[in-house]
C-alpha positions in Angstrom: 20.7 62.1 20.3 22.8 60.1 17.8 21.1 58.0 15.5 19.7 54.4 17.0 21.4 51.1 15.0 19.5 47.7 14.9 20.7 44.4 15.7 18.9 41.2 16.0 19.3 38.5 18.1 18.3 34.4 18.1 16.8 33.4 21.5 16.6 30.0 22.3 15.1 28.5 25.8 11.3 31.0 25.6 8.9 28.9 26.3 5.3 31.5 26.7 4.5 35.2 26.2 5.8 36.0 29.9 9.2 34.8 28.7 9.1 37.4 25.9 7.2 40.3 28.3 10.3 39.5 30.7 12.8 39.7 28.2 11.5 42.8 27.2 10.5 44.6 30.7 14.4 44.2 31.5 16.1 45.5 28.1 14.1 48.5 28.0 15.3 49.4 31.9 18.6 49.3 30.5 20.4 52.8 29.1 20.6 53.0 25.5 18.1 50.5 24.4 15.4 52.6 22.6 13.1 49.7 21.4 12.6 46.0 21.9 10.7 43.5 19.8 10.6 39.7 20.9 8.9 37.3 18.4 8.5 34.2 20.5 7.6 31.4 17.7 10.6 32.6 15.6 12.7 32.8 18.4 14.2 36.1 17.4 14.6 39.6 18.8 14.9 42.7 17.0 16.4 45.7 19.1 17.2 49.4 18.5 20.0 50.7 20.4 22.5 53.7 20.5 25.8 52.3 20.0 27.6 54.6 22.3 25.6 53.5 25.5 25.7 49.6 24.5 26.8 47.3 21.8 24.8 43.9 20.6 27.0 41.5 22.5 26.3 43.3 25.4 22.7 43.2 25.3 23.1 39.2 24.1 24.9 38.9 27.8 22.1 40.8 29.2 19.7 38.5 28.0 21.6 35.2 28.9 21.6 36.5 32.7 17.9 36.6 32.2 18.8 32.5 31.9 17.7 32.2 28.1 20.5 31.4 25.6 21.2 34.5 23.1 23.5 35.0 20.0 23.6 37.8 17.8 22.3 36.9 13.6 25.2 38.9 12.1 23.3 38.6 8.3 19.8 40.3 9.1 18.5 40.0 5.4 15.9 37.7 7.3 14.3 40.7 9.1 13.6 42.2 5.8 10.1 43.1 4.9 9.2 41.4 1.4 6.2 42.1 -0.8 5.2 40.5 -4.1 2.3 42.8 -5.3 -0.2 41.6 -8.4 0.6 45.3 -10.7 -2.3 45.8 -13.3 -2.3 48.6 -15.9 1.2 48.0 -17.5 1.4 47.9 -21.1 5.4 48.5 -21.9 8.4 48.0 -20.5 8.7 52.2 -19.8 5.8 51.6 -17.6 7.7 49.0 -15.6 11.4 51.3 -15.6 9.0 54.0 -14.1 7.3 51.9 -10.9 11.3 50.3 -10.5 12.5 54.1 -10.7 9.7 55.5 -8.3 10.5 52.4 -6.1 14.2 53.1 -5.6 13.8 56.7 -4.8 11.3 55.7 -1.7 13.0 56.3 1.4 12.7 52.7 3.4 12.8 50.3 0.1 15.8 48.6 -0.8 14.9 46.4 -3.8 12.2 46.4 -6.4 12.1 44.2 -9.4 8.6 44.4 -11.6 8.6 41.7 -14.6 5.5 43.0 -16.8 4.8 39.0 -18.2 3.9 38.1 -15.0 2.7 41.8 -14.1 4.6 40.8 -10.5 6.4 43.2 -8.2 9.0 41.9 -5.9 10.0 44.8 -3.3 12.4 44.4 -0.3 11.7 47.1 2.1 12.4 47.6 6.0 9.2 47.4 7.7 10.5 50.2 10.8 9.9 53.1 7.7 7.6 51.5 4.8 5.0 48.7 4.7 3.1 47.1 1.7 -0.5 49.6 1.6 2.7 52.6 1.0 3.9 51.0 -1.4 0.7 50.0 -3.3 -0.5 54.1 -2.5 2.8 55.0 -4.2 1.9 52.6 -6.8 -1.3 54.2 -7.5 -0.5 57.5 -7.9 2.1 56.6 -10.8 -1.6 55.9 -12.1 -1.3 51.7 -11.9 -3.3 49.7 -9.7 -1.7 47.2 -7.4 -2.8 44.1 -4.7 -1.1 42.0 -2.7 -0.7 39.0 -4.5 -2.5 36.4 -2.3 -1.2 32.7 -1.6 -4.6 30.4 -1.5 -4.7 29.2 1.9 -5.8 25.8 -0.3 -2.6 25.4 -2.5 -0.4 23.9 0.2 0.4 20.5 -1.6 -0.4 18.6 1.6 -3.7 17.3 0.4 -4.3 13.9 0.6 -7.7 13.5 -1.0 -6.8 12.2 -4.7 -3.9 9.6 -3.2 -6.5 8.0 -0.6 -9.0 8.2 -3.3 -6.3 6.1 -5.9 -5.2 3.8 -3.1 -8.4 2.8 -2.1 -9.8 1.8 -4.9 -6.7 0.2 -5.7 -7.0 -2.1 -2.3 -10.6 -2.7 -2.8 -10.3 -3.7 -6.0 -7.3 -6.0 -5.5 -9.2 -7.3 -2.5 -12.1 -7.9 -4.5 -10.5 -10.5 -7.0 -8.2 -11.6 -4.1 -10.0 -13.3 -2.1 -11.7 -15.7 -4.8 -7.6 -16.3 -5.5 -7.3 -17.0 -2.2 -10.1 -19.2 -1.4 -9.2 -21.5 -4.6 -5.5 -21.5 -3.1 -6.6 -22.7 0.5 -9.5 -25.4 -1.1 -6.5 -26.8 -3.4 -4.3 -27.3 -0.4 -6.6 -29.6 1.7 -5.9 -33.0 1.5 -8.4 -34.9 -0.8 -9.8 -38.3 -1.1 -10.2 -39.5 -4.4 -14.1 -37.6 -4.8 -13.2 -34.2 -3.4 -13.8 -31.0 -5.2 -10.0 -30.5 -6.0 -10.1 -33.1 -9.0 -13.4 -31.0 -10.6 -11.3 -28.0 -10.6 -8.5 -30.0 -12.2 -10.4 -31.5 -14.8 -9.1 -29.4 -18.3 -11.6 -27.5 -20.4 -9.3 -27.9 -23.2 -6.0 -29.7 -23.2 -3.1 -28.0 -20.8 -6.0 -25.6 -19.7 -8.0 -26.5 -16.5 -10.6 -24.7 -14.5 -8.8 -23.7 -12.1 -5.9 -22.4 -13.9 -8.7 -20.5 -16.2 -10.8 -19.1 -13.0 -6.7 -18.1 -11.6 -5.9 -16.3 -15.1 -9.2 -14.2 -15.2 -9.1 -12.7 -11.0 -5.5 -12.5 -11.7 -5.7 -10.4 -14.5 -8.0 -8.1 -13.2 -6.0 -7.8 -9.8 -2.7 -6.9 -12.0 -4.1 -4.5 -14.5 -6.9 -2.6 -12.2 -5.5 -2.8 -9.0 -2.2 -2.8 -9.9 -2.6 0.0 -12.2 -0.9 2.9 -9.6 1.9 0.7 -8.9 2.9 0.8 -12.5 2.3 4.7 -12.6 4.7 4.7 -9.6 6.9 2.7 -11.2 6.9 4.0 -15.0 7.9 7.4 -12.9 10.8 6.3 -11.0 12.4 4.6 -13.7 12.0 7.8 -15.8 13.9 9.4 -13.0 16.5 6.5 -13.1 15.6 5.7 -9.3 14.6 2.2 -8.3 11.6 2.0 -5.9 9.5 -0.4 -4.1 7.2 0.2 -6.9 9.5 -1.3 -9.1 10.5 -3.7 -7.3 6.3 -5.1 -7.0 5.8 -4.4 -10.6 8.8 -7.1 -11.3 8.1 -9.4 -9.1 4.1 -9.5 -10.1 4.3 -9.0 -13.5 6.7 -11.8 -14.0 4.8 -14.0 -11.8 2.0 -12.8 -13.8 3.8 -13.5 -17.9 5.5 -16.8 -16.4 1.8 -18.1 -15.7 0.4 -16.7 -18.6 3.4 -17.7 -21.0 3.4 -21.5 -19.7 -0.6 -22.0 -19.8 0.0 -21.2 -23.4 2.8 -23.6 -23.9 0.8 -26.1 -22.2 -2.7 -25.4 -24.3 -0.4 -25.4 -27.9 0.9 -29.1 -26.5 -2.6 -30.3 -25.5 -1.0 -31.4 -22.3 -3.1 -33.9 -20.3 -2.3 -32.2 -17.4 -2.7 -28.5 -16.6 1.1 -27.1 -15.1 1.2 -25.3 -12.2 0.8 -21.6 -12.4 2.1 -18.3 -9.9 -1.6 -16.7 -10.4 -1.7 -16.7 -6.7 1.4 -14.6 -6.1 0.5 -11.0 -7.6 -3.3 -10.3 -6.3 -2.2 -11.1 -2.4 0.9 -8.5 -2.6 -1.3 -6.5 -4.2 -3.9 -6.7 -1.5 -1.4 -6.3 1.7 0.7 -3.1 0.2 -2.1 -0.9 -1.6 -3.4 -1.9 2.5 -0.4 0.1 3.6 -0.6 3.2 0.8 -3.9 3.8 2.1 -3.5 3.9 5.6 -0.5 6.0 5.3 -2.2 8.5 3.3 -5.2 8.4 5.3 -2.4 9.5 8.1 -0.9 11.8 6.4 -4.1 14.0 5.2 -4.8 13.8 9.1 -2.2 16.5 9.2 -3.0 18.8 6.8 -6.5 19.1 7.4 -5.1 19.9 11.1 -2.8 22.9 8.9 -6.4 23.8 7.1 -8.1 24.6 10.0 -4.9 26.8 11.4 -4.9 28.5 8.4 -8.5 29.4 8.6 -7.9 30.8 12.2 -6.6 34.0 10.4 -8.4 37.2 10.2 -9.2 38.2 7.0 -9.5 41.7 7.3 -8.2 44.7 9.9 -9.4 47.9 10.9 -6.5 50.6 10.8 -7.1 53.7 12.7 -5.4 56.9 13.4 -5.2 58.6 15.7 -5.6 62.1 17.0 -4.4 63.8 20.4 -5.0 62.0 23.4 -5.5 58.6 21.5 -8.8 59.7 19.7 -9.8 58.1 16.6 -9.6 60.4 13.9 -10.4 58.1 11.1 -11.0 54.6 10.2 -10.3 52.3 7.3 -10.8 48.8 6.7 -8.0 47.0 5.2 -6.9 43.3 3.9 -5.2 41.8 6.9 -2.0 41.1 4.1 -2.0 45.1 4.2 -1.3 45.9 7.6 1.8 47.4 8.6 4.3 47.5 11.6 3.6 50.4 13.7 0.1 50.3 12.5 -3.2 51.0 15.4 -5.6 48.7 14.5 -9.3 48.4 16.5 -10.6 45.3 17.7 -14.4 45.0 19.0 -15.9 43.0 20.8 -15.7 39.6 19.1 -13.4 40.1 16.4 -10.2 38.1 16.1 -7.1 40.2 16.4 -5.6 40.2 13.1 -1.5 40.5 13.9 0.6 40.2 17.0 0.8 43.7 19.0 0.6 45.0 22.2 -2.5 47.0 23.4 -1.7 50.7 23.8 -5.6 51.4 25.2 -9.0 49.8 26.6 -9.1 46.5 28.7 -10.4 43.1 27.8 -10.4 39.1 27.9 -8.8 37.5 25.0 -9.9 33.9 24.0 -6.5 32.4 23.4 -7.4 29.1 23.3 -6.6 28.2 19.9 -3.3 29.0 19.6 -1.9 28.7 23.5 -3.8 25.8 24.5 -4.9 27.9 27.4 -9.0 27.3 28.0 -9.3 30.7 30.6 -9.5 34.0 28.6 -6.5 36.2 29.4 -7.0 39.7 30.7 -5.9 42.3 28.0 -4.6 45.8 29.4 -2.4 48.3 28.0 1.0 46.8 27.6 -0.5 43.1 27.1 0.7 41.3 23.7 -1.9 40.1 21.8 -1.5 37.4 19.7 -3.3 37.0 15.8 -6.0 34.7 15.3 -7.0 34.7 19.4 -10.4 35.9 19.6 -10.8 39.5 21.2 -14.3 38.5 24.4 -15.6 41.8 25.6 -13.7 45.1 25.6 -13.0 47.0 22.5 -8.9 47.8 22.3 -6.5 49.1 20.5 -3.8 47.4 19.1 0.0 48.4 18.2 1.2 45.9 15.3 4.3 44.6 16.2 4.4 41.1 13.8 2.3 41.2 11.0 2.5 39.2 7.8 4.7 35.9 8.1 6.3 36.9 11.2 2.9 36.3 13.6 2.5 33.8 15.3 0.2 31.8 13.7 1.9 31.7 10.1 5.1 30.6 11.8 3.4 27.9 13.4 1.8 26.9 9.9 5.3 27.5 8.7 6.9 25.1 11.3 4.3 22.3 10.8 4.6 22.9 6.7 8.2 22.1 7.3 7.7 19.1 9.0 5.8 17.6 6.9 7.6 18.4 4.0 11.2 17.4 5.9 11.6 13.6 6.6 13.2 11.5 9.4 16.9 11.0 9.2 15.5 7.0 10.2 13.3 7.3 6.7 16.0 9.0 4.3 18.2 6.5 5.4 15.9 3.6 4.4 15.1 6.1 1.1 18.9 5.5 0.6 18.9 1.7 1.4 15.7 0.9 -1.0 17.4 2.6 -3.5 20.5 0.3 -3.6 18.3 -2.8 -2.6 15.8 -3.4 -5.3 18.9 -3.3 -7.8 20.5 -6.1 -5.2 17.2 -8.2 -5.7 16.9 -8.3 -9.2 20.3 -9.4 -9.4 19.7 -11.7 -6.8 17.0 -13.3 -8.5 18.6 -13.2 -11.7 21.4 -15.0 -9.7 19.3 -17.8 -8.5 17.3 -19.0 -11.9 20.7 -19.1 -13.5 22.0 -21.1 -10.5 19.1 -23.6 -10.4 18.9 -24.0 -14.2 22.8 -24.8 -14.1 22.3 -27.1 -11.4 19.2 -28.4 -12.7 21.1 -29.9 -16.1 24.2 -30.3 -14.4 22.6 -32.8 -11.4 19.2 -34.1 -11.6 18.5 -35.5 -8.4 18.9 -32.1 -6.5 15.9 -30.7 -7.8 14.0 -34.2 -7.8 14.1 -34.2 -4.1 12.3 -30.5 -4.2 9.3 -31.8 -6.9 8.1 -34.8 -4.3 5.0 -35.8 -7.1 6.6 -36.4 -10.0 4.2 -37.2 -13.0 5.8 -39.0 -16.1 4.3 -37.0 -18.6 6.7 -33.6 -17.8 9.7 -33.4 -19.6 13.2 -33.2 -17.4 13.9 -29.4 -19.1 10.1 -28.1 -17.8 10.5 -29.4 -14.4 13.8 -27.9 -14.0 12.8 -24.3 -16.0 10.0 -24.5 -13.3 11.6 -24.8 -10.6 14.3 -22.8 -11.1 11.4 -19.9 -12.4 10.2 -20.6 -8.9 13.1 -20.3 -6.4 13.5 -16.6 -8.8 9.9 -15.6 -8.4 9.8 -16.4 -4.6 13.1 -14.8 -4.2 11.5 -11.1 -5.6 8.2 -11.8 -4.0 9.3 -12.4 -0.6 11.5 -9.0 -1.2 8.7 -6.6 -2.6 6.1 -6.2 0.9 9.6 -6.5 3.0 9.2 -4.8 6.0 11.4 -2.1 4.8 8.8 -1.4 1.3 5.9 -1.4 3.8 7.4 0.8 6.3 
């Protein structure tokens, strides 16, 4: 009888509970393997062994014959039990030297810190000797009181509502003062005889201002400063990070759109030009319009997932009922307990009804389990001893009792919440590549556009007729220098406009 050493083991190639029940029906025929723990969803296997029968590699070759892959986890501070505990009733810092102290001498824990600002234990402990309600009874008979200190099934950060909430208003409101924009823009484009509407519109309400340029001004001002109003939050934040973003990129592209307009209306009013010039106002409220379009809907998407992590979360039993046990498997006494409290090794009672509260294997009684919710699998599943059970599947009609083999983080269900968690937080090689390229492009764009108003101004005093042939109505009362500044202002604009709801931005 020499002493049994651990070893764990990564598993790859389990695909169901009768890979793990196989895996573990053959180890334990084997001599020298004294216990065998298969957590299927972490893919991992923990396994007590006397090293003079077998050694680890062995029993990882044992396990590939079964056909699964299988590689021993040389560091196991993974398979460590960890706590943080909530500790109330400490005043100084003797009070925290003599729970650390207490700690330290408990067989089974390897590592307690206490921080008495935050009144927060952190205790590293191996779950085969010591579990958390030990630890918290030890706790209280130093004369303090101590709880598991809870994460709020609500705090994951993967709640959409305020974003869709932002976005939305933000598209309905650009949309709202939009469409007038665009209306005007498609009733100026059709061709006119002399008595169409166009010419009212163009008529000036004060020299160098005209109705339509006035009607432009107002939607557009509303579309850039309330519906734009997130983009330059966006954008305000990624500067402050020195990162270029789309966001950027949009606030540019509409807010000098926006000033240009603005800034020659004025010119034109101090002139008392006859006729009104031609103004951008059409540019920002339609970008606006298509991409707080896409914010939304990606949101929307997004929140589809978490509310799909919500409900997982809420599949877990709240509370267990630990029993022990006399001779022949009688219950000697019960106690209720906060599901967080349960430890390995622990019997725990299900009735009729009740969800199981951990993963375990049923030592006695028979029943049908609903498993439904985590498997998939619409039959109930006959229950007998030796059967894993798996938390959060809902226990039909026999009452059993459970041993708790994977409690805490290591059930199933939390490492499925774990595993979508981490895909939602992880992206896409495909997206942090075009994370990468957007970072590098809007930079390019703005020096682009830059590029091209010098160019055209250049070209513009340098060679006349060039830019004639782009201006086909002429009228005689523009100077040369406007009609060149505006054109060259509009090859620039259109070069940052077409770039901001690029398919890369929208995507």
């Amino acid at each position: 009888g020499a002493t049994a050493e651990k070893c764990f083991l990564q598993i790859t190639g389990m695909t169901c509970a009768s890979c793990v029940s196989t895996i573990e029906r053959s180890l334990q025929k084997e001599d020298g393997i004294v216990s065998v723990l298969v957590a299927l969803m972490a893919g991992k296997a923990e396994i007590k062994y006397k090293p003079e029968f077998i050694q680890p590699l062995e029993i990882a070759q044992l396990i590939q014959n079964l056909g699964f892959e299988a590689t021993v986890i040389e560091d196991h501070a993974e398979t460590e039990g960890h706590v943080e505990l909530l500790i109330t009733g400490m005043t100084c810092a003797s009070c925290v030297h003599n729970i650390e102290s207490k700690l330290m001498r408990t067989n089974g824990i390897f590592y307690a810190s206490v921080a008495l600002a935050t009144c927060k234990a952190h205790i590293q402990f191996d779950p085969e000797i010591i579990g958390p309600r030990d630890i918290i009874n030890i706790i209280k008979e130093i004369g303090f009181h101590a709880s598991v200190a809870r994460r709020d099934p609500n705090a994951h950060n993967l709640d959409h509502k305020k974003e869709i909430q932002q976005w939305k208003k933000s598209f309905l409101c650009s949309l709202l003062f939009g469409i007038p924009v665009l209306i005007l823009m498609i009733y100026m484009q059709i061709p006119s005889g002399e008595h169409h509407g166009s010419m009212v519109l163009e008529q000036n309400i004060i020299p160098g201002l005209s109705i339509l340029n006035l009607l432009f001004f107002i939607l557009c001002t509303f579309v850039q400063f309330l519906g734009g109003w997130y983009f330059y939050v966006q954008a305000y934040k990624s500067l402050k990070h020195k990162m270029a973003n789309m966001d950027v990129l949009i606030v540019l592209a509409t807010t000098i759109a926006y000033l240009y307009s603005c800034v020659i209306l004025i010119v034109a009013i101090i002139e008392k030009a006859e006729e009104s010039p031609v103004t951008f106002f059409d540019t920002p409220p339609m970008l606006f319009v298509f991409i707080a379009l896409g914010r939304w809907l990606e949101h929307i998407a997004k929140s589809k997932t978490s509310e799909a992590l919500a409900k997982l979360m809420s599949l877990q039993a709240t509370e267990a009922t630990v029993v022990t046990l006399g001779p022949d498997h009688s219950i000697v006494r019960e106690e209720h307990v906060a599901v967080e409290l349960v430890q390995r090794g622990d019997i725990i009672k299900v009735v009729p009804g009740g969800k199981f509260p951990v993963d375990g294997k049923v030592i006695e009684g028979n029943s049908m389990a609903d498993e439904s919710l985590i498997t998939g699998e619409p039959m109930p599943v006959t229950k007998k001893p030796g059967s894993t059970v798996i938390a959060g599947s809902i226990n039909a009609h026999g009452s059993v009792l459970v041993n708790a083999t994977h409690v805490g983080n290591d059930t199933t269900l939390a490492q499925i919440v774990k595993l979508v968690e981490e895909a939602q937080m992880s992206k896409a090689p495909i997206q942090q590549l075009a994370d990468k390229f957007s970072g590098y492009f809007v930079p390019f764009i703005i020096i682009i556009s830059t590029v091209t108003l010098i160019v055209w101004i250049t070209i513009g005093f340098l060679d006349f007729d060039v830019i004639k042939k782009y201006l086909p109505n002429l009228s005689k009362h523009v100077s040369k220098t406007e009609l060149i500044l505006r054109f060259a202002f509009q090859t620039s604009i259109t070069v940052l406009s077409i770039a901001c709801p690029c398919s890369l931005g929208l995507a």
